[in-house]
N, C-alpha and C positions, 0 to 999 in steps of 0.2 A: 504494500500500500504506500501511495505518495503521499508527503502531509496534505497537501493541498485535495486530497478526497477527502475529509476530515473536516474539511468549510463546514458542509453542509449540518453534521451530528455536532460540530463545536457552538453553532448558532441555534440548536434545538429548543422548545422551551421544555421537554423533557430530559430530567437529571440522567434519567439512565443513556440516552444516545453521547449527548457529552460527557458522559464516564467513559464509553464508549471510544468516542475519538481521543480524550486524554490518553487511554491504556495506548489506544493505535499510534497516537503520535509518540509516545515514548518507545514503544518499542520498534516501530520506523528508525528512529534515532541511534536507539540499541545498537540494530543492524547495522547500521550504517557505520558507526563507528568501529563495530568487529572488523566490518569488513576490511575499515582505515587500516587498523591493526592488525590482520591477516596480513595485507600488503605491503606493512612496515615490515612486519617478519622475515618478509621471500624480498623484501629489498626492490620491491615496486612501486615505490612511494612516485609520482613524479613531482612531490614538493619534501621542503625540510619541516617535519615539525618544531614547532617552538618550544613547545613542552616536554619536560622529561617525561618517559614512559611512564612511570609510576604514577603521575598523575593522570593521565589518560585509562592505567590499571583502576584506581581507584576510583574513576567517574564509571567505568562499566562497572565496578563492584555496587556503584550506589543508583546505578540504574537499572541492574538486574534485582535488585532488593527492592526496589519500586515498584517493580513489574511484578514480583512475586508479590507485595500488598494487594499490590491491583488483583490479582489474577484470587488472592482469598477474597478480597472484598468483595469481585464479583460475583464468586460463590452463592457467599452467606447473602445476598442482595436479590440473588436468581437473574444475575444480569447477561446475558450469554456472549461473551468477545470472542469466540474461536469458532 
């Protein structure tokens, strides 16, 4: 998913669709980021990161801990995101 499908459920007046596109946009993000760091890995970058690794480790550690809230919350809520 692109963020920008995500218009649509972020403007809802229903909480559950923009739970919805929050969980999407973050883990959009997620992805994306993995993928940065896949390609840091194999040395595909075709830019210099500014940041050390570590902090880039620690933004995926705290955006995959997000995504698991989200992913209970949705749960216990009966919100369906997958």
């Amino acid at each position: 998913m692109e963020l920008k499908e995500t218009i649509e459920l972020m403007q809802s007046d229903d909480y559950k669709d923009r739970f919805k596109a929050e969980y999407y946009q973050v883990k959009t993000r997620l992805e994306k980021l993995e993928a940065m760091l896949d390609k840091w890995d194999k040395g595909e970058l075709d830019f210099t990161p500014t940041c050390p690794r570590m902090i880039y480790d620690g933004q995926v550690q705290a955006m995959s801990d997000y995504c698991s809230a989200l992913i209970a919350r949705a749960a216990m809520e009966h919100i369906v995101i997958e």
